[in-house]
C-alpha positions, 0 to 999 in steps of 0.5 A: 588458568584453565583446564585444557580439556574444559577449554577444548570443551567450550570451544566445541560446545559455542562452534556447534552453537554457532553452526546451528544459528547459522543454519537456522538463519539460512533455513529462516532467509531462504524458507520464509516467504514474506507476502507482498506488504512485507516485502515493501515494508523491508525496503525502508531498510534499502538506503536508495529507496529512503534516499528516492523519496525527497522530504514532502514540502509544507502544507496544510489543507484550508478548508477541509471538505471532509471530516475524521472518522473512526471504527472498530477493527477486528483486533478489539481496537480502533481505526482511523479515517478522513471521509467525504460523504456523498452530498446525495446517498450512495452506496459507491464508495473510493477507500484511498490508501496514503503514500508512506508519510501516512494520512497527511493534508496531501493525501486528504486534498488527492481525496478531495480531488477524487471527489470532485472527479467523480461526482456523487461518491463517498469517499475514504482515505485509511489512515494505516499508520493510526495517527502518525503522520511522518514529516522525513524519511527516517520516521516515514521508513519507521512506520511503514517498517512497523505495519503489520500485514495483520493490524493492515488486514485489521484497518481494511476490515473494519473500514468495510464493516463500517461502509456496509455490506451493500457498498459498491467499492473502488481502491486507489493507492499509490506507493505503499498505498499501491500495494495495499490498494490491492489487498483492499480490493482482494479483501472486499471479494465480489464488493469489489469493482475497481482497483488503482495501484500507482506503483505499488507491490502487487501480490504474488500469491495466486491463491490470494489473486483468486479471490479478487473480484475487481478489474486492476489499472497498474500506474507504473513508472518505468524508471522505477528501480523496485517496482521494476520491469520484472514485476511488472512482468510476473504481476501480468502473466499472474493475472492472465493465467487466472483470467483477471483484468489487469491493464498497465499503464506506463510512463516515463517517469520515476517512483512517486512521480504522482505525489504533489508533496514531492520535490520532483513532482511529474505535473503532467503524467500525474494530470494523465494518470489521475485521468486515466484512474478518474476514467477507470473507476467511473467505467467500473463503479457502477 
């Protein structure tokens, strides 16, 4: 049996143990501030967030009209991409940002699209998740969770290390590639000229927000419960206090409204909305 006084002992020594943890704990939740893509990337633990997006609908893309590529990023590894070049030299370029199930065929087919809108650009979806493609919400929460905003900074870098110096460039992004839509555009400075985020985090650090260079069109989906009003509501006084143009455009639809791989795919607001960001893009990429 043991000693009274050893067990009293004990006893203290894990209840201070355990108030420190506490306290630690506390400090780190109310202390740390996650950016924006982090912030995101911790809704994958969000139940009715996994649970909103419905599993995406086979498909695969028949005669692809682009090709894979790949280029060095600043972290000594290798990235990823799917890349239609301009059919006449061009120094425009649209880099797209996949929805979190990754680079799949629906994503290259919305490029695809881009191009066609567009005319004479080159155009680059980012494969963030290098080479994993999700096929449920399990795995599609998994990777997005994953992505560091480091190796997530280390793709666009590379990507406009590979385009040039001289590039002319727009993002597009939605979901998960709305947020980092913007922190492309943010990284590309005054290359920068257009930026579409379809329901995407915005960035709350206006420190980061001053280095943006190009005008914002914001896709919000007014049922969205994440990317609520509130915001929306802080991204536009933010963007107005540093005199940067931002335009919000809303419709009466619900988060991933836009994706085609969705069960719930909203045919006709996505058909104005990608007329919208075809518009907005053309008027800004010059």
């Amino acid at each position: 049996m043991q000693n009274p006084h050893t067990m009293k002992k004990l006893i203290t020594t894990i209840g201070l143990s355990l108030i420190v943890a506490a306290n630690s704990f506390a400090q780190m939740s109310c202390c740390t501030k996650p950016s924006s893509t982090n912030t995101f990337a911790m809704l994958s633990h969000d139940k009715k967030f996994v649970a909103s997006h419905l599993e995406p609908k086979p498909f695969t893309l028949a005669n692809p009209m682009g090709k894979e590529i790949s280029f060095k990023t600043p972290d000594g590894k290798e990235g990823y991409g799917y890349e239609i070049k301009a059919s006449t030299p061009t120094d425009n370029y649209v880099l797209v940002v996949h929805e979190w199930w990754g680079l799949n065929d629906y994503i290259k087919q919305e490029s695809e699209k881009i191009y066609s809108s567009l005319g004479n650009v080159n155009v680059i979806a980012i494969d963030m998740y290098d080479k994993k493609v999700a096929s449920n919400r399990d795995s599609a929460g998994k990777y997005m969770n994953s992505l560091k905003a480091e190796r997530g900074e280390a793709l666009i870098k590379g990507v406009l290390t590979y385009i040039g110096t001289k590039a002319n460039i727009a993002t597009i992004g939605w979901c998960f590639g709305g947020g980092w839509s913007l922190q492309a555009s943010i990284l590309a400075g005054k290359q920068g000229k257009a930026c579409v985020m379809y329901y995407g985090m915005p960035e709350d650090k206006t420190e980061k927000l001053k280095t943006l260079n190009a005008p914002v069109l914001f896709v919000w989906a007014e049922k969205d419960q994440w990317i609520n009003k509130e915001v929306v509501t802080k991204f536009e006084a933010n963007m107005k206090t540093l005199n940067k143009p931002l335009t919000v455009k809303p419709y009466d639809a619900d988060h991933a409204f836009a994706n085609p791989s969705n069960p719930k795919f909203d045919k006709t607001s996505a058909e104005d909305a990608m007329k919208n960001s075809m518009e907005f893009i053309k008027k800004n990429l010059k």
